[in-house]
C-alpha positions as CSV (number, residue, x, y, z in Angstrom):
1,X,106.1,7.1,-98.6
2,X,105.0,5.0,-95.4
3,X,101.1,5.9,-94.2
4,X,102.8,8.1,-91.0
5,X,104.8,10.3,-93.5
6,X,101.0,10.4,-95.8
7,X,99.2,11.8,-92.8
8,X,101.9,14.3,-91.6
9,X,101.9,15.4,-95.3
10,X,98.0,15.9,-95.4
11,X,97.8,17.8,-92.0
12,X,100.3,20.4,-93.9
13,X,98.4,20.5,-97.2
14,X,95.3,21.1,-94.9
15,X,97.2,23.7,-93.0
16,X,98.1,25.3,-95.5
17,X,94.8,26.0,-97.1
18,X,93.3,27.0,-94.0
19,X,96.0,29.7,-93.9
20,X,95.4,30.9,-97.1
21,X,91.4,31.7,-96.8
22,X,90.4,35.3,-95.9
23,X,88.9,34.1,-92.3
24,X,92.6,33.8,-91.2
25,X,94.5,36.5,-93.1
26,X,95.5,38.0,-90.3
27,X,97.2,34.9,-88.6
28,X,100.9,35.7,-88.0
29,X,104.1,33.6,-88.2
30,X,106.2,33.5,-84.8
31,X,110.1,32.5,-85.8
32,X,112.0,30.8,-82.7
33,X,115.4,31.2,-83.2
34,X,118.2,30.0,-81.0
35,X,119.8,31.9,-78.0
36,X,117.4,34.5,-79.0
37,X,114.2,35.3,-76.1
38,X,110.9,34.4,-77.6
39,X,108.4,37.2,-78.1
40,X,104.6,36.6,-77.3
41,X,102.3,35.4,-79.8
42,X,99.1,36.7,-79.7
43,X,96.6,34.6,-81.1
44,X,92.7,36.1,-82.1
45,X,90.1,33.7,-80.4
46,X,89.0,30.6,-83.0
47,X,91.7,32.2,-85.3
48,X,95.6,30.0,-86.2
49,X,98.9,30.9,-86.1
50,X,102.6,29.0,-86.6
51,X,105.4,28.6,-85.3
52,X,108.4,28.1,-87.1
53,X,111.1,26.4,-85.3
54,X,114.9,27.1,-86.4
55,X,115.9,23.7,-84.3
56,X,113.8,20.8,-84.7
57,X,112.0,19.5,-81.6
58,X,111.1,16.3,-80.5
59,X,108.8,17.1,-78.1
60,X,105.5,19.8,-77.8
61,X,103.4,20.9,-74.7
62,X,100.9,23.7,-73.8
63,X,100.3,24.7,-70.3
64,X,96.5,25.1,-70.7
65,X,95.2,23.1,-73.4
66,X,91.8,25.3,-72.5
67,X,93.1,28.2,-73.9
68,X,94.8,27.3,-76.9
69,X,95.3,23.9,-79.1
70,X,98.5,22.7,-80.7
71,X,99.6,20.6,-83.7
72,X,103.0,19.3,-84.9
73,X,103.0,20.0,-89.2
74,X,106.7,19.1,-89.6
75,X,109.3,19.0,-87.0
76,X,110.0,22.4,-87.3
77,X,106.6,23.9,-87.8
78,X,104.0,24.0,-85.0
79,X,100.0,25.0,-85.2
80,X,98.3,27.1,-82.9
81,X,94.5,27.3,-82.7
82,X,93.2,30.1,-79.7
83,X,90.1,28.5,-78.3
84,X,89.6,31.0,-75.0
85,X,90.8,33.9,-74.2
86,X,93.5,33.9,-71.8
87,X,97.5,33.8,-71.1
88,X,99.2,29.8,-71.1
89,X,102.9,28.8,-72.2
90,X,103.6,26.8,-75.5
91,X,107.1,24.4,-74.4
92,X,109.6,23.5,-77.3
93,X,111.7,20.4,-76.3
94,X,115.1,19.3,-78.3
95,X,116.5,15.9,-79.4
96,X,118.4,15.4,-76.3
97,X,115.3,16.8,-74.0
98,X,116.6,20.1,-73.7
99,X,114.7,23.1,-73.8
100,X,114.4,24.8,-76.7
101,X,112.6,27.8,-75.7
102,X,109.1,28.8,-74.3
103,X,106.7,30.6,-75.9
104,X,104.0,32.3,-74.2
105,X,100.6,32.6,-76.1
106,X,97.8,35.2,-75.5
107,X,94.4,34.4,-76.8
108,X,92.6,37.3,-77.1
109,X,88.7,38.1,-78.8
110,X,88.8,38.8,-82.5
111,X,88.8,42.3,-82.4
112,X,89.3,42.5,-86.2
113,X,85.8,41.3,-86.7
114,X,84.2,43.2,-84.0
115,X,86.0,46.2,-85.4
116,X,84.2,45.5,-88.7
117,X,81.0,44.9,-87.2
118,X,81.4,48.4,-84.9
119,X,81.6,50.3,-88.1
120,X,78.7,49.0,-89.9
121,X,76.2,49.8,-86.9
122,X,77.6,52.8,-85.9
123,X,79.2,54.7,-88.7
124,X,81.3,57.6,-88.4
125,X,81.9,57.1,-84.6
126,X,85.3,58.0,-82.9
127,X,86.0,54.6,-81.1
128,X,89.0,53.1,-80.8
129,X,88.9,48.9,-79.5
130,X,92.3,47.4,-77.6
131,X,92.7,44.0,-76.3
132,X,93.5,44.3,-72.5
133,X,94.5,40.8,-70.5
134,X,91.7,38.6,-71.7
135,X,89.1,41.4,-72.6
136,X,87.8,44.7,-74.6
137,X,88.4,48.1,-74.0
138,X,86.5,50.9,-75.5
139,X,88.1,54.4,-75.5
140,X,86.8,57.5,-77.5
141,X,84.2,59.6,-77.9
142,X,80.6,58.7,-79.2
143,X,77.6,61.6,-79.9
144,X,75.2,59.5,-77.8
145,X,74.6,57.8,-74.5
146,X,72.4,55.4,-77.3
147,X,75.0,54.7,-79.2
148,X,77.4,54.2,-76.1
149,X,74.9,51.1,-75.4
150,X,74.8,49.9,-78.6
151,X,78.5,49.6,-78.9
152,X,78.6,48.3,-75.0
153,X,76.2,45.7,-76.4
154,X,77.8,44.6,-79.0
155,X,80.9,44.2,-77.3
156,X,79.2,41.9,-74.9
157,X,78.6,39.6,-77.8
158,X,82.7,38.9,-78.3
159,X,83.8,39.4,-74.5
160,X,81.2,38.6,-72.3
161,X,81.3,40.6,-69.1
162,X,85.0,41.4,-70.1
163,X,84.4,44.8,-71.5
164,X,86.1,48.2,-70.1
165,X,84.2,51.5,-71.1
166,X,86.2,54.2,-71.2
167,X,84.2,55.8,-73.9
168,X,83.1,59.7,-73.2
169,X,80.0,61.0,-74.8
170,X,79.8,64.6,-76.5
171,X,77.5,67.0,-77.4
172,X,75.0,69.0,-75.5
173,X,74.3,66.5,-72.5
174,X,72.1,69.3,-70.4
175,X,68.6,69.7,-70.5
176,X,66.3,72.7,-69.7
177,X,62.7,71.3,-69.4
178,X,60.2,74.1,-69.3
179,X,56.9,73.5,-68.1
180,X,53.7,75.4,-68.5
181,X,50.5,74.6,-66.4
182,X,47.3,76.1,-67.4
183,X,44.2,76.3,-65.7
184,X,40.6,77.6,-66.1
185,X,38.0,77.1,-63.7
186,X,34.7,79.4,-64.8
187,X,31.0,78.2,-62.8
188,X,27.3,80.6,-63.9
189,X,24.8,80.0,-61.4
190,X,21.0,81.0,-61.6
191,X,17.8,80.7,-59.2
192,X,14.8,82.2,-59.1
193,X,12.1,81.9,-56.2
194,X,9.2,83.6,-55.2
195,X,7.0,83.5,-52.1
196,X,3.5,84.8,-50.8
197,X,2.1,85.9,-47.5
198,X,-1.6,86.8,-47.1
199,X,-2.9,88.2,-43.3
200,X,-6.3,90.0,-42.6
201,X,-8.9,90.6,-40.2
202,X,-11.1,87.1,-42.6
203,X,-12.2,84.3,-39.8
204,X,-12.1,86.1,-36.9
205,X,-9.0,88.0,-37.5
206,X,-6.9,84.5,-37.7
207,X,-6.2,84.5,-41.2
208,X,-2.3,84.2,-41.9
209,X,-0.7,81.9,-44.6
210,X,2.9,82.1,-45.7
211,X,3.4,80.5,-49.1
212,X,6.4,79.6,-51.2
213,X,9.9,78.0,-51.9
214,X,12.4,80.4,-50.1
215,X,13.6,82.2,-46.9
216,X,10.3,84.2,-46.9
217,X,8.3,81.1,-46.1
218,X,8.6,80.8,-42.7
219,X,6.5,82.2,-40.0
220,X,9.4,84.7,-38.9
221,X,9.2,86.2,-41.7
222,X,5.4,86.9,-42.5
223,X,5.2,90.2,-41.2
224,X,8.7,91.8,-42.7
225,X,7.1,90.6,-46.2
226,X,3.7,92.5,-44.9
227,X,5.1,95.0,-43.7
228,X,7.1,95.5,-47.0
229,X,11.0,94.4,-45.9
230,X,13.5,91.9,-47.3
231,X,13.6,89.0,-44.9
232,X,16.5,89.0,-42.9
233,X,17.8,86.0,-44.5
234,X,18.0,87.0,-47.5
235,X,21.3,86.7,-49.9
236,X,20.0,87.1,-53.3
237,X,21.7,90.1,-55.5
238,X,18.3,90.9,-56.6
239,X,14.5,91.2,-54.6
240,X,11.9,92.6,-55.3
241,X,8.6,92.8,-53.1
242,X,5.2,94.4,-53.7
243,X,1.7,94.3,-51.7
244,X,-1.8,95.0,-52.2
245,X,-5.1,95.0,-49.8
246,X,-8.0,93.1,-51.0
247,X,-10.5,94.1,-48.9
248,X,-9.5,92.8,-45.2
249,X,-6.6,90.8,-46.4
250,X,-3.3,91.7,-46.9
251,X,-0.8,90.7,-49.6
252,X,2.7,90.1,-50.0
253,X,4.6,89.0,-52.8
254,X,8.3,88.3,-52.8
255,X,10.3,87.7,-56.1
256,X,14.1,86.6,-55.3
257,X,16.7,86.2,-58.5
258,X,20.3,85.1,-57.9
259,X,22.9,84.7,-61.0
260,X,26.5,84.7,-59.8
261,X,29.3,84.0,-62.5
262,X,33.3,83.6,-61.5
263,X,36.3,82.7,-63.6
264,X,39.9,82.0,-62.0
265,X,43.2,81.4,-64.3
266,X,45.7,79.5,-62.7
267,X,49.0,79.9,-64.6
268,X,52.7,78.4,-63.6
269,X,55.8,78.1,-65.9
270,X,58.7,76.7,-64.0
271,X,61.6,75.5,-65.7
272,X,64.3,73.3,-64.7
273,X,67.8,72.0,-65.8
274,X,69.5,68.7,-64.7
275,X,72.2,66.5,-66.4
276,X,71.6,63.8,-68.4
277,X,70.4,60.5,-66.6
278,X,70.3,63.1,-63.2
279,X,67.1,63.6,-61.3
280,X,66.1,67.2,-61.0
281,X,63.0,68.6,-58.6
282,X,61.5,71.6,-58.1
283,X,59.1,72.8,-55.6
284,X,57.5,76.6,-55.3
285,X,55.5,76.6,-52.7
286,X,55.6,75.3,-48.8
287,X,55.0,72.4,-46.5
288,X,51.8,72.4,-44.8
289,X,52.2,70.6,-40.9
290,X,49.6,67.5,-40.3
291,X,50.0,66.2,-36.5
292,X,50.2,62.3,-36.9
293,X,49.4,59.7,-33.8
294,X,51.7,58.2,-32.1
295,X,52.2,54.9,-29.9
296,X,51.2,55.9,-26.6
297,X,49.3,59.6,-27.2
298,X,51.8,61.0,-28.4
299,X,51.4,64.1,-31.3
300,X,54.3,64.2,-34.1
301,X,53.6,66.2,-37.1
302,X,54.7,65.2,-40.8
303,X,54.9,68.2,-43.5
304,X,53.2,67.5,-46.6
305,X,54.3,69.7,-49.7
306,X,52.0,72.0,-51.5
307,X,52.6,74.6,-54.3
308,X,53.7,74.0,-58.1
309,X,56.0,70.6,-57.6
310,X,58.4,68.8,-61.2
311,X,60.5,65.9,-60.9
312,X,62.0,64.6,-63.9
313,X,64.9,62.7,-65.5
314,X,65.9,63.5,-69.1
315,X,67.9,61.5,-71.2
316,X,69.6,62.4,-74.6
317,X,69.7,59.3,-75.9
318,X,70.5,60.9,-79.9
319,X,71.9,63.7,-81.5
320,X,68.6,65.8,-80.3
321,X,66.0,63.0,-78.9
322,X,65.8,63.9,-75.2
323,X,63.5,61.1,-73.4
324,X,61.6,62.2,-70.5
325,X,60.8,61.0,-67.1
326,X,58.3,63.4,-65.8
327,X,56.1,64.4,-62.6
328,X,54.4,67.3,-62.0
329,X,51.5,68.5,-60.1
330,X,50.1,71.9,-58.8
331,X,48.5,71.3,-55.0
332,X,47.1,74.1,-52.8
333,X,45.2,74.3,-49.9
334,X,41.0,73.2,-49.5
335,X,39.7,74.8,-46.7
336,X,35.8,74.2,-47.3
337,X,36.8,70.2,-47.1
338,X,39.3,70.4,-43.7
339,X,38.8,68.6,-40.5
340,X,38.7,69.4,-37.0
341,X,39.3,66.3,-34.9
342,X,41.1,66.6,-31.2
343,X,40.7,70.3,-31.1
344,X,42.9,70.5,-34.5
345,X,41.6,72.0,-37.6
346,X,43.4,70.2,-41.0
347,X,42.5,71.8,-44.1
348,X,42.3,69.4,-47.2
349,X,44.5,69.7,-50.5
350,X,43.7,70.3,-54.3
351,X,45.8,68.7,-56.2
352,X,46.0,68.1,-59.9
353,X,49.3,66.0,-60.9
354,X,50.4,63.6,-63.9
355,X,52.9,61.3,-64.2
356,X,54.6,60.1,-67.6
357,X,57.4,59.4,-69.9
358,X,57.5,60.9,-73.3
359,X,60.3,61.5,-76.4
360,X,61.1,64.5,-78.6
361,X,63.3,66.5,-79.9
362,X,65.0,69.6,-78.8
363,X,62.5,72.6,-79.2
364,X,59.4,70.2,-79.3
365,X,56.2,70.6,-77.4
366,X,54.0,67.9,-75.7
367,X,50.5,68.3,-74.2
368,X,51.4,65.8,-71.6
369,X,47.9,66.1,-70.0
370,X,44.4,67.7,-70.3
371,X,41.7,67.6,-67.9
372,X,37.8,69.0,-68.7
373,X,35.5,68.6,-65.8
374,X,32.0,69.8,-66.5
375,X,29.4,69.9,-63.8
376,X,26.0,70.7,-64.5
377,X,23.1,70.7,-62.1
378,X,19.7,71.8,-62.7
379,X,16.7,71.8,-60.0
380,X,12.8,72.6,-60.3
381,X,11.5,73.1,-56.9
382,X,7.6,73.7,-55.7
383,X,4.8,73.5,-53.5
384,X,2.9,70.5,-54.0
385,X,-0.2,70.6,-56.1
386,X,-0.4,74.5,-55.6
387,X,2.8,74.7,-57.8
388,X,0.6,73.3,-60.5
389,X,-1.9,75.7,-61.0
390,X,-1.7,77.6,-64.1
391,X,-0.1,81.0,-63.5
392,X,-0.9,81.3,-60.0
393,X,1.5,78.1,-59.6
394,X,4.8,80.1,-60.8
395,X,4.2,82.1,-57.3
396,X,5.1,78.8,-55.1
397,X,8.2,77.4,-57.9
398,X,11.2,78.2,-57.9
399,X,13.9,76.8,-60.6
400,X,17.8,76.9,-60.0
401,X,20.5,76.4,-62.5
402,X,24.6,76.1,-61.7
403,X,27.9,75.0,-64.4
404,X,31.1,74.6,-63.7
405,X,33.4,74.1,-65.8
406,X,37.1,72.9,-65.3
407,X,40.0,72.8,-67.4
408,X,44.0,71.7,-66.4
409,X,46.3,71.9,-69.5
410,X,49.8,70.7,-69.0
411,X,52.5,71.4,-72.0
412,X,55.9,70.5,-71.6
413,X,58.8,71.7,-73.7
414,X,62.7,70.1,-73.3
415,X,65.7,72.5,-74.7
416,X,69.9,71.3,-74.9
417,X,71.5,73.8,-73.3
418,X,75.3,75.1,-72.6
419,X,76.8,76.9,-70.0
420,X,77.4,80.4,-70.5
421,X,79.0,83.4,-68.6
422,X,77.5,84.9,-65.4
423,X,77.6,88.6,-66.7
424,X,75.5,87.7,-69.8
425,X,72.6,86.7,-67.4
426,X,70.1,89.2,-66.0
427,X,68.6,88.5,-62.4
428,X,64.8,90.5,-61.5
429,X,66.4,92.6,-58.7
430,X,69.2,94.0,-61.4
431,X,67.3,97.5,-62.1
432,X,66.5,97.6,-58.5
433,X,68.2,99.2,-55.6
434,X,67.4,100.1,-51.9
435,X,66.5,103.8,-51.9
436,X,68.9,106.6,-50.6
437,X,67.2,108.1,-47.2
438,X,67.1,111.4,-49.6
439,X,64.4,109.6,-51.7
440,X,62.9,107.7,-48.8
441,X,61.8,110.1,-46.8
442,X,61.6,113.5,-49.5
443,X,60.3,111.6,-52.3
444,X,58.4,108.3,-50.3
445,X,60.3,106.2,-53.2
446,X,61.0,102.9,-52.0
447,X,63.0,101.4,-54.6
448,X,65.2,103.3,-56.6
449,X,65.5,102.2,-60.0
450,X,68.7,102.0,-62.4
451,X,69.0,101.1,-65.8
452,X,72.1,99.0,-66.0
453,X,74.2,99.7,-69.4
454,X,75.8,96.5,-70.1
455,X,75.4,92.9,-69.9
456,X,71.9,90.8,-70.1
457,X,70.5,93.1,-67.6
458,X,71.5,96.3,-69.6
459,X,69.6,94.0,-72.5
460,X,66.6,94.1,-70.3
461,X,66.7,98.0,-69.6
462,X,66.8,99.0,-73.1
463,X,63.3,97.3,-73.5
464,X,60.1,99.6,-74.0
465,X,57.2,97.7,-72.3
466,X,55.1,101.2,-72.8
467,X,51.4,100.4,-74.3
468,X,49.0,98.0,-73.9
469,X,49.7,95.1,-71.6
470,X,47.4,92.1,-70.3
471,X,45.0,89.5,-71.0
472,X,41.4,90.1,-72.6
473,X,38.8,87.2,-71.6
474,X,36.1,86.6,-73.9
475,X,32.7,84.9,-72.0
């Protein structure tokens, strides 16, 4: 055996048992025969094939020696390693230089591995993987927009930006998000004043002193308090007055109490569907018109939006784990903090608003935000030195006490939803219709009310809401 028939003989034997691991048990064997078209080989991507030759050739060539490598085991036997993916032409050559045939050779990405690796990370998903040109393409049905990206990304891994999606997902992909906004504002205030007024016919008739820490201690009002009236000023819900002679001198006393105490429940609930991935907004409310400057005196106005506003983008991104992009906010108009400038009055705006992105499951609740502002103020007022005197003293103090307390609750709660028939649903104005002129104008009815039989709105009219109804506060 001379050393070139050794080598050829060791390429084979090494051939061979490269064949014969598992890493290449699905190489196939392409058969040329004569005066017969050659089909394509397909060849995975750092995976071997052969060709088998019925003619022996002299002479081998590829077209792209990029895209695949070749190797001569016998004279009849050929090796083909894909290295790229991509189409090139493998050229058989005769004894006499004729042309045997040509093969052409697609190199395509292992999808036998990736199809093995697609199972393990996503079980039990319907997704079928095809070989297109020199690429993947995805096709089926997943259960999430997650899982859609995790096979996406995997796919990048053996076809880099050579991947087709033509996956769909199922399921529920709509989300209701219902928001509830909850609001207590409650303030206690408390003052209590007093005031004294002396005036005889002591010192030549010019005695006349006017004492204390409230409307009555002013000059105006010295004779009203002799004279026994409230001072005109006055807003206290409770005063009380009295006056006495001692000898040539005349006294007044005025005692003044104030306690005021207001609570105010702000309540909003809209709710809101959108798609998943989609923006959805919501605005109950209005626009309010601020006049803006302009180059050269000019007056435009811009509209700002007030009212109860939502924007937010949902995503299911599992079987039921909805992630949420969310803004909300409740605005109204601040009169006591407007401006007038240029003979225009602007009111300020009140507005409470958050802005987050949170994850849960269908049915879950979030307290998304939670505001307590607590303002306390407490004042001791007096007369200098005079307040100081024992007893007497409590005549020219007065003390004044005010709370308020603040609280903004925000809860939001996402629901998968389906589309369902129109009858099912019942609208407010379904039990209401425009009155007959017969019930106008004999009855004074104004809407005349019907109780609709079937549907969601027939649903609604077979309710009793008779009894008790409302909210009890306790302080």
């Amino acid at each position: 055996m001379t050393y070139k028939n050794f080598i050829k003989a060791a390429v084979a034997s090494f051939a061979l048992a490269v064949v014969t691991v598992p890493s290449v048990s699905h190489a196939e064997t392409l058969r040329v025969m004569r005066g017969a078209p050659s089909s394509a080989l397909n060849v995975p991507m750092n995976r071997a094939v052969v060709v088998e030759s019925e003619s022996p050739f002299t002479e081998l060539s590829i077209a792209n020696p990029g895209i695949a490598d070749i190797s001569s085991l016998s004279d009849r036997t050929i090796y083909v390693l894909g290295k790229e993916p991509g189409r090139t032409t493998l050229t058989l050559l005769g004894a006499d230089g004729r042309l045997i045939t040509n093969v052409e050779v697609h190199v395509t990405p292992d999808i036998a591995e990736f199809k093995e690796r697609l199972g393990q990370i996503l079980p039990g998903e319907n997704i079928e993987v095809r070989t297109a040109n020199n690429g993947i393409v995805l096709s089926g049905t997943v259960s999430s927009i997650s899982r859609l990206d995790r096979a996406m990304e995997l796919a990048q891994r053996y076809a880099p930006d050579r991947v087709s999606n033509l996956m769909s997902v199922g399921g529920t992909q709509q989300v209701m998000l219902k928001v509830r906004f909850a609001e207590m504002q409650r303030s206690v205030s408390k003052s209590l004043s007093s005031s004294i007024a002396l005036q005889g016919a002591a010192l030549n008739n010019r005695l006349s002193i006017v004492g204390g820490t409230n409307g009555a201690a002013n000059s105006s009002a010295l004779s009203t308090t002799i004279n026994g009236s409230l001072p005109a000023t006055n807003e206290s819900n409770g005063a009380f007055l009295f006056g006495f002679n001692a000898g040539g001198v005349e006294v007044g006393i005025l005692l003044e109490a104030l306690e005021s105490r207001g609570v105010v429940r702000t309540l909003a609930e809209p709710n809101l569907t959108a798609l998943s991935g989609q923006e959805a907004k919501f605005l109950a409310g209005g626009e309010y018109p601020i006049p803006v400057s302009q180059d050269g005196g000019s007056i435009s106005v811009q509209y700002k939006p007030f009212g109860v506003e939502l924007n937010f983008t949902p995503r299911v991104i599992d079987t039921d784990i909805i992630n949420l992009e969310l803004s909300a906010a409740v605005s109204s108009l601040d009169t006591t903090n407007g401006i007038t400038t240029n003979g225009f009055t602007i009111d300020a705006f009140k507005r409470r608003e958050t802005s987050t992105t949170v994850e849960m499951r269908d049915g879950e609740s979030f307290a998304i935000a939670g505001l307590l502002q607590d303002d306390f103020v407490d004042l001791n007022g007096q007369v200098p030195w005079v307040g100081d005197i024992p007893i007497l003293g409590s005549l020219f103090r007065s003390a004044e006490y005010a709370r308020s307390q603040t609280e903004l609750v925000i809860i939001v709660t996402p629901h998968l939803v389906t589309p369902t028939r129109g009858e099912v649903l019942a609208l407010p104005t379904d039990r209401v219709q425009p009155p007959s002129e017969r019930d106008l104008f004999l009855f004074g009815r104004v809407a005349a009310e019907t109780a609709p039989k079937t549907g969601g709105a027939g649903e609604v009219a077979r309710q009793d809401f008779s009894g008790s109804y409302g909210y009890v506060l306790d302080d």
